[in-house]
C-alpha positions as CSV (number, residue, x, y, z in Angstrom):
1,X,75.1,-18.0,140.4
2,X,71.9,-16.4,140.7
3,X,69.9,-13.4,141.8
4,X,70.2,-11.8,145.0
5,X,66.4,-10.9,145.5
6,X,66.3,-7.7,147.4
7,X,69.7,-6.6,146.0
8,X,69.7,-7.6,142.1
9,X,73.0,-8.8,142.5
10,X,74.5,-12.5,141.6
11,X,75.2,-14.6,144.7
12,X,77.0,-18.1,144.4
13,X,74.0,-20.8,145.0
14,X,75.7,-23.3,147.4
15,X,73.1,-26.2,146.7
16,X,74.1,-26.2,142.9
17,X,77.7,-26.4,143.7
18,X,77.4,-30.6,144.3
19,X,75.2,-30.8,141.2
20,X,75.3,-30.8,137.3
21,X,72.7,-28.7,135.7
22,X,70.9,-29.9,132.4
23,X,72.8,-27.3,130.9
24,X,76.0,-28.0,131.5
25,X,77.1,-29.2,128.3
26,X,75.2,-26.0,126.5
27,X,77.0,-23.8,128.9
28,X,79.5,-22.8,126.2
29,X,77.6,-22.3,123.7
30,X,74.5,-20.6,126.0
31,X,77.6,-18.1,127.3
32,X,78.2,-17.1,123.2
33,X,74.4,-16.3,122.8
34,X,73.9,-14.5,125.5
35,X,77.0,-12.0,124.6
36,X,75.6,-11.8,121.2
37,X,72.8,-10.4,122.9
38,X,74.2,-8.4,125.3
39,X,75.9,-7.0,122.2
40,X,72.3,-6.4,120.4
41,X,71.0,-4.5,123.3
42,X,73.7,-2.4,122.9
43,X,73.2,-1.8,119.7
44,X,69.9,-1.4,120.5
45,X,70.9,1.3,122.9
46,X,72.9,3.3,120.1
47,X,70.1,3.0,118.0
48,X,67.8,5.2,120.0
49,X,70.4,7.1,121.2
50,X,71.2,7.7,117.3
51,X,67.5,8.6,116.5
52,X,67.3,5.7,114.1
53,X,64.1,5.1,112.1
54,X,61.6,3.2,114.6
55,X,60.7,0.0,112.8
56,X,64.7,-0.4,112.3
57,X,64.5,-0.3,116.1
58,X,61.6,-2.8,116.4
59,X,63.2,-5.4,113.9
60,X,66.7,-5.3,116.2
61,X,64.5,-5.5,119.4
62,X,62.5,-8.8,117.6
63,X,65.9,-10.5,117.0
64,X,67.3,-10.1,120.5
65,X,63.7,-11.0,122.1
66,X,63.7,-14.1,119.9
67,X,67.6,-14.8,121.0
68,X,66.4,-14.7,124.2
69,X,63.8,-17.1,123.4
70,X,66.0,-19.6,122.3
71,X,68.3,-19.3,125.2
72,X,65.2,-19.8,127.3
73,X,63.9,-23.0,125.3
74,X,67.3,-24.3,125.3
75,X,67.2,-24.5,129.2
76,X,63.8,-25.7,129.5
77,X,64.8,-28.4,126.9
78,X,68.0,-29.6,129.3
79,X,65.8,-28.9,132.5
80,X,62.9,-31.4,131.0
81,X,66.0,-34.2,129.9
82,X,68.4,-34.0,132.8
83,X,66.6,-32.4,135.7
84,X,62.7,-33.9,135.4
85,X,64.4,-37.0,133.9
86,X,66.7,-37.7,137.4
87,X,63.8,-36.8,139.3
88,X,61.1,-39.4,138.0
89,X,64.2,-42.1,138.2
90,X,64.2,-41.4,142.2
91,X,60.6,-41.1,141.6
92,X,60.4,-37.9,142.5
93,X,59.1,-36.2,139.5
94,X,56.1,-34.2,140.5
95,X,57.9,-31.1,142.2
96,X,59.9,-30.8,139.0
97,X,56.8,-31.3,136.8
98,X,55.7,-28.4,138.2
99,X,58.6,-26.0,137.8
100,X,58.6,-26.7,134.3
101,X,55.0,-26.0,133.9
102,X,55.4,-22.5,135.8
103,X,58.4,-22.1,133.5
104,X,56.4,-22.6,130.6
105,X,54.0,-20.1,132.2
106,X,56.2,-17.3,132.5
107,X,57.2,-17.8,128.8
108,X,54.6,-17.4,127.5
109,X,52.9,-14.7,129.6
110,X,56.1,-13.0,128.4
């Protein structure tokens, strides 16, 4: 699946459907994070809506930005071992080289 730019919604990507992503074997386990932090932003939600003290609010907001963090190392980890690993076996290595770097990029602007 993935993001539908001028529409926000999730399409199906065809090209992944005859390939295994690195993550693949996290996907379990990246699902249950990720609803543990759709559940913090929740509660993040109720906590504003609830007036609650402010650096209460920050501390919850610094656990589901690190969450997020991990999820995001996790699939830079499998994209560096499966993904930029295939690639330099078919010698092909530099496109995905880059990716990752631009990846890295974005995370840390962020």
């Amino acid at each position: 699946m993935s993001t539908s730019p001028d529409s926000g919604e999730l399409t199906k990507d065809t090209t992944a459907a005859a390939h295994t992503h690195g993550y693949s074997g996290d996907k379990k386990r990246l699902l249950a994070r990720l609803s543990r932090i759709e559940g913090q932003v929740r509660g993040l939600a109720r906590m504003i809506d609830e007036d609650k003290y402010c650096i209460d609010v920050l501390t919850q907001v610094s656990a589901t930005t690190s969450g997020l963090e991990n999820v995001a190392l996790t699939l830079l980890e499998d994209h560096l071992a499966h993904c930029v690993v295939d690639a330099a076996r078919a010698g092909s290595a530099e496109e995905k080289v880059t990716e990752a770097a631009d990846a890295i990029r974005r995370l840390v602007k962020s």
